[in-house]
Every structure is written in C-alpha cells, then in structure tokens.
C-alpha positions in Angstrom: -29.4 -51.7 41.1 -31.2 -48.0 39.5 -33.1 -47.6 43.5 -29.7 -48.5 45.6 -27.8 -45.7 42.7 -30.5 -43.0 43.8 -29.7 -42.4 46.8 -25.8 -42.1 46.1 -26.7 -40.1 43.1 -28.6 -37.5 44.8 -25.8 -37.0 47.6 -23.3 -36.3 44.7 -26.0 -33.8 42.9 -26.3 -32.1 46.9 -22.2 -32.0 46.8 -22.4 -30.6 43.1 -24.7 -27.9 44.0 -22.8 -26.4 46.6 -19.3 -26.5 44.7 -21.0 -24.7 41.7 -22.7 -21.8 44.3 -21.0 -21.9 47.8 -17.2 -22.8 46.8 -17.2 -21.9 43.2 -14.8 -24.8 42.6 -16.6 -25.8 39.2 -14.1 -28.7 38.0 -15.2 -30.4 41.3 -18.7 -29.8 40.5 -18.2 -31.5 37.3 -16.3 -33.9 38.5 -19.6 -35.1 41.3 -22.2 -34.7 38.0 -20.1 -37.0 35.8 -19.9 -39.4 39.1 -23.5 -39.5 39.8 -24.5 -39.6 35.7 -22.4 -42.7 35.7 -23.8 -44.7 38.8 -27.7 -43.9 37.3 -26.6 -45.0 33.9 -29.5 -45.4 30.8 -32.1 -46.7 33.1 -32.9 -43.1 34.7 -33.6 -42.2 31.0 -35.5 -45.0 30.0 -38.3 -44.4 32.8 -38.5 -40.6 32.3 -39.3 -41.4 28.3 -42.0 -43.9 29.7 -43.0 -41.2 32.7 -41.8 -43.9 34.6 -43.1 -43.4 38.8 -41.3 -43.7 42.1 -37.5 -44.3 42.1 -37.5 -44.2 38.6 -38.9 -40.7 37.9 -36.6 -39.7 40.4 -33.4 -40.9 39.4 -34.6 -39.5 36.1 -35.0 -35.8 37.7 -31.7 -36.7 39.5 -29.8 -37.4 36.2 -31.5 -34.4 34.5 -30.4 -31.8 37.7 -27.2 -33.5 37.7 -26.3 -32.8 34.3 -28.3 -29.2 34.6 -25.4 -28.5 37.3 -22.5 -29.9 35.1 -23.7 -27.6 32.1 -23.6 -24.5 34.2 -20.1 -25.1 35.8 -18.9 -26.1 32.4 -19.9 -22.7 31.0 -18.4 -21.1 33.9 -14.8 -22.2 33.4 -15.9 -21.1 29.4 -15.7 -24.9 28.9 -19.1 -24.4 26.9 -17.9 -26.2 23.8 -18.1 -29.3 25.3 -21.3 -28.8 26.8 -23.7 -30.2 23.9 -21.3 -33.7 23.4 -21.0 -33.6 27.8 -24.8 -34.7 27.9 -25.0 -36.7 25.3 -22.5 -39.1 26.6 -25.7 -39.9 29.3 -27.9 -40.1 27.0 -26.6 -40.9 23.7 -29.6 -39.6 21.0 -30.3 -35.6 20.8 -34.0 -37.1 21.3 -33.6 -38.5 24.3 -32.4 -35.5 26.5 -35.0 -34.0 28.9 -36.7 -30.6 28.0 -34.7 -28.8 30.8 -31.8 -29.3 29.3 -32.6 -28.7 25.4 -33.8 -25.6 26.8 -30.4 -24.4 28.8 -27.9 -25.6 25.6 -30.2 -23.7 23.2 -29.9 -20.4 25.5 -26.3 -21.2 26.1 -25.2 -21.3 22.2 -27.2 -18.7 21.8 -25.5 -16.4 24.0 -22.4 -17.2 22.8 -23.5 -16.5 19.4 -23.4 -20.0 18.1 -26.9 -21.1 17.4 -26.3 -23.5 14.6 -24.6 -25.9 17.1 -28.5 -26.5 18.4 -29.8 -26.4 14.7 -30.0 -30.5 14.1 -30.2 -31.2 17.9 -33.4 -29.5 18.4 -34.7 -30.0 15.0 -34.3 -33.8 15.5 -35.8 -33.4 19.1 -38.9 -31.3 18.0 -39.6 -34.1 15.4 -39.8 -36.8 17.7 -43.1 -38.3 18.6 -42.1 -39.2 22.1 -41.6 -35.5 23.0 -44.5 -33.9 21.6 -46.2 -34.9 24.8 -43.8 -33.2 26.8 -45.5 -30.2 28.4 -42.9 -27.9 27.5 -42.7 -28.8 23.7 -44.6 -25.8 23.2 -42.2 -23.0 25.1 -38.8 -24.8 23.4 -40.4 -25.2 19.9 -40.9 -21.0 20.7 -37.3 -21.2 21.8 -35.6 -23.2 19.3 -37.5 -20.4 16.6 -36.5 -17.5 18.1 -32.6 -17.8 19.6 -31.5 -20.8 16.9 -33.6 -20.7 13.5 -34.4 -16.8 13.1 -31.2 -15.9 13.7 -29.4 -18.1 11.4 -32.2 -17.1 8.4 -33.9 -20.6 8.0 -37.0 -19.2 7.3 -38.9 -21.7 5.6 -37.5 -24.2 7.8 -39.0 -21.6 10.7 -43.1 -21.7 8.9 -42.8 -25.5 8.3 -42.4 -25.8 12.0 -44.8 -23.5 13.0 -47.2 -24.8 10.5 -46.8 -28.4 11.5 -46.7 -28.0 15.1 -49.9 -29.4 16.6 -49.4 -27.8 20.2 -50.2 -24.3 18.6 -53.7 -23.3 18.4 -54.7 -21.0 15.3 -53.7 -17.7 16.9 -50.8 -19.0 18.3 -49.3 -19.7 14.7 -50.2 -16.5 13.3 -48.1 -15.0 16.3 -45.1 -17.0 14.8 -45.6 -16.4 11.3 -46.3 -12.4 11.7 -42.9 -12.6 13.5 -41.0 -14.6 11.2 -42.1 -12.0 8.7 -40.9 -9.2 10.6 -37.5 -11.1 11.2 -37.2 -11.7 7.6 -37.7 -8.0 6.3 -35.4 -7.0 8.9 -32.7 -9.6 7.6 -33.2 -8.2 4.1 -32.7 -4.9 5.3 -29.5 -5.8 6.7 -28.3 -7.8 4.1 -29.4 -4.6 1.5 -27.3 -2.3 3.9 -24.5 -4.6 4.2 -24.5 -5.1 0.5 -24.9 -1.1 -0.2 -21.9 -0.2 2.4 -19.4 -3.1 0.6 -20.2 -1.1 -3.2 -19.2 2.3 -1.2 -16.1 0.8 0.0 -15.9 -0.5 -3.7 -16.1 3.0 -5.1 -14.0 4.8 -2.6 -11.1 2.0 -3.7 -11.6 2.9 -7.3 -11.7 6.7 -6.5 -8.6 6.3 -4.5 -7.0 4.5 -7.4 -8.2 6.5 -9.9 -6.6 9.5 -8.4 -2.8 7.8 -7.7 -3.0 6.5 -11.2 -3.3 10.1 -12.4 -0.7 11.4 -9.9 1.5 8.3 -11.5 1.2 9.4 -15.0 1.8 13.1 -14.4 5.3 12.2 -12.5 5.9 10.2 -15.9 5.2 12.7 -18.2 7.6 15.3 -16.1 10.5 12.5 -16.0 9.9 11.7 -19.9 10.6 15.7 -20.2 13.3 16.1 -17.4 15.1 13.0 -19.6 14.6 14.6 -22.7 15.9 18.2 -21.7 18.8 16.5 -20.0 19.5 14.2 -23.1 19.3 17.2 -25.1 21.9 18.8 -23.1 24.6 16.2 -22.6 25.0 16.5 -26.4 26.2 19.7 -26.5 28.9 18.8 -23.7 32.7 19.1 -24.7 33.2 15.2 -25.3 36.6 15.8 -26.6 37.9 17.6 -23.7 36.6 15.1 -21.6 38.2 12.1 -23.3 41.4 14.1 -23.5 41.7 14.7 -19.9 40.8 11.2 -18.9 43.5 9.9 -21.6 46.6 12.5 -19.8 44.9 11.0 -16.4 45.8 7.1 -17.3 49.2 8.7 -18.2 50.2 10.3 -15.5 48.5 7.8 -12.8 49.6 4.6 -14.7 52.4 5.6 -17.3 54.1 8.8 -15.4 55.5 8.9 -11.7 53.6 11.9 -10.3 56.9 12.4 -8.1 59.6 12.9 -11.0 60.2 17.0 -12.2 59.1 15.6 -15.3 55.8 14.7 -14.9 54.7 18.4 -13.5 54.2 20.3 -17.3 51.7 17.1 -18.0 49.7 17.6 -14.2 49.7 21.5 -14.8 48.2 20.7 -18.2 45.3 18.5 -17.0 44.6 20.4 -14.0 44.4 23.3 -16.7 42.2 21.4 -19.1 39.8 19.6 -15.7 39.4 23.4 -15.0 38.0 24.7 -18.7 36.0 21.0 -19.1 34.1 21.6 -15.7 33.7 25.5 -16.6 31.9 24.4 -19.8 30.1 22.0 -18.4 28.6 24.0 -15.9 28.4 27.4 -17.2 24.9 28.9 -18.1 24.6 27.8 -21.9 25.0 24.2 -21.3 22.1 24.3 -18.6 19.1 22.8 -19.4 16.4 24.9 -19.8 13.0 24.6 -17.9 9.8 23.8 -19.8 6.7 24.5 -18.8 
C-alpha cells in the first residue's frame, strides 16, 4: 500500500505548497499536510530510520516536507502552540522525527521566546543512538545549545552535552565550552543587575515611607495640640447661659404658643440671652490662642 500512497501524497504536498506561498490560504494547506501524513502513515518513518531506498526514502522525505509545510502555515495563522504535538501525531516518539523538522520547532519556540517547550524533545532526540548518525546531529546539537539550553541557564546540562558529544572534534568542544562560559558570566551579570535594581526599588519604598510616616506624625502632634487648645477653651464657655437658653427654647417651642401676646416677654428674653451667649462665645477672650 506505502508505493500506491506516494504518489497521492506528493500531489497533496504539491497542492500544500502552493496554498502556503501562492494563495496564502494556510488552513487549507494544513488541511492537504494532515491528508497526505495520514495516507503515508508509520511506514514512511520506519524506512527513513532504517535509510530505507526507493519509494521508501521517498515517502519518508514526502512525510517530512509535508509536515515541514504544515508547521509553517500553522505558525502563520499564530497556531504555533500546536505545532510540537501536530508532528508528533505522525510520528508518535520526539526520537523519531526527522532532523528538518527538530530543527524548524527548535527555531520556531525560540522566536517566540519559549525554548523550554524543545528542552525534553531535543534532549531525548540528541540521546538517541539512532540519530547520532544523522548528518546533521552536529548543526542541531549546536542549535538545541544555543536557542534552547543557554537561554534557559542549563549550564551544566549545556558541558555534559558538549562533552559527551562524539561528532565534535577537540576544537570544536572548546568552541562550546568557551561560549557557554561567556553565556554564563553574562547571565550572572544580569541576574546581579536585576537583583541590584529590585534593592533600589526596595529602598526608594522605604524612603518614600519613611518620609509619609514623618509627615503622619507631625499632622498628629498639631491635632493633639489643636484638641488641647480647643478643650482648653470650651471650658471657659458660659455653660450656664447655654443651658438656660436651651431650657426657655423647649418652653416656648413645646410648652408656650409662640402666637399668644403672652409668650412675647419669654421670646424677647431668649433672643436677648442667644445674643450675650453667642457674644461671649465668640468674643476675643474665649479664642483659642495659637501655639507655636
């Protein structure tokens, strides 16, 4: 069935290829990669892990275009967090996807400033056996350092790789390590300057409230003094007066008829007494006087 699915399989990547560059209709093009992905199946897989020849490499290289396609039309409708579990649904195992496309999801996540999505996926592909062989092991191992482990600080995970990494002559591994030194000093240089701005910040807040604290407790101390001046005061008001002429008030509102003749001598009387009581309240001597 895998050499009669070929042929159908690359007519759908064809169809793919021009929706994702000529008509820009990228749900289409998804639509023809998930198609042909499906009528290849596992067998396209199997032969490119054995370097399988004739219709078998090729359905393999179909497969891998195919799904190199549906990754960049995915990304284009910003779909590109369902890239990584989009392939593996053709080919099941991290270790089992072809170096072209390890390659485009690690530059992918990396551009959208998610490496740690391809942290297990390529550790677990680097590890395996099978694709140490692979001609490009060497460039993605590079890759997988530089846009995935440096970037998320794994440093010691970064020199156990280059260390143990067999397609890297001598010089080669130096390279790496001299750089993951370099990337390392400049991550604790960030993380000292990060560290250094968040205790200015922390000072600034304690300056800040240092200063309305002191503001607070000198608007205390004046209203302890503004309350003590006016306490001071209010007992050398004319009490008496002032209970007197609320007492002739409650007669003449609730006792006397403010209409009769004979309510008028007790109404000039309070109006009299209201007159002296607010006099002495307000005159000069009862004012509370200002203290520095």
């Amino acid at each position: 069935g895998e050499p009669a699915a070929w042929p159908s399989a690359a007519s759908l990547l064809e169809e793919a290829a021009d929706l994702l560059v000529l008509h820009r209709d990228f749900a289409a093009a998804v639509r023809r990669c998930e198609a042909g992905c499906e009528r290849l199946g596992a067998g396209a897989e199997r032969c490119e892990r054995g370097r399988g020849d004739g219709d078998g490499g090729d359905s393999a290289e179909v497969k891998c275009s195919l799904c190199v396609v549906g990754i960049q039309a995915l990304a284009e409708m910003n779909r590109w967090r369902e890239v990584l579990s989009w392939v593996l649904q053709y080919y099941q195992v991290p270790e089992h996807l072809p170096p072209k496309v390890v390659e485009l999801c690690i530059l992918l996540y990396s551009k959208v400033n998610e490496p740690q999505v391809m942290l297990e996926v390529g550790s677990s592909w680097l590890r395996d056996q099978t694709n140490k062989s692979h001609s490009e092991y060497g460039s993605l191992m590079e890759l997988y350092l530089l846009h995935v482990l440096l970037p998320l600080g794994r440093f010691e995970g970064a020199e156990e790789l280059v260390r143990g990494c067999d397609a890297l002559d001598n010089e080669q591994q130096q390279t790496f390590l001299r750089t993951i030194c370099e990337s390392r000093c400049q991550w604790t240089q960030q993380e000292e300057m990060h560290s250094g701005a968040e205790e200015q910040q922390d000072e600034a807040a304690e300056t800040v409230l240092g200063a309305l604290s002191q503001k607070l407790l000198t608007m205390l101390t004046l209203l302890r003094r503004a309350l003590r001046s006016m306490s001071s005061h209010f007992y050398t008001l004319p009490y008496k007066k002032m209970l007197l002429a609320t007492f002739l008030l409650y007669l003449v509102v609730v006792r006397l008829d403010p209409a009769s003749p004979t309510s008028l001598p007790f109404i000039y009387k309070l109006v009299q007494l209201f007159r002296q009581a607010w006099a002495s309240v307000f005159s000069p001597m009862h004012r509370p006087r200002i203290q520095n």
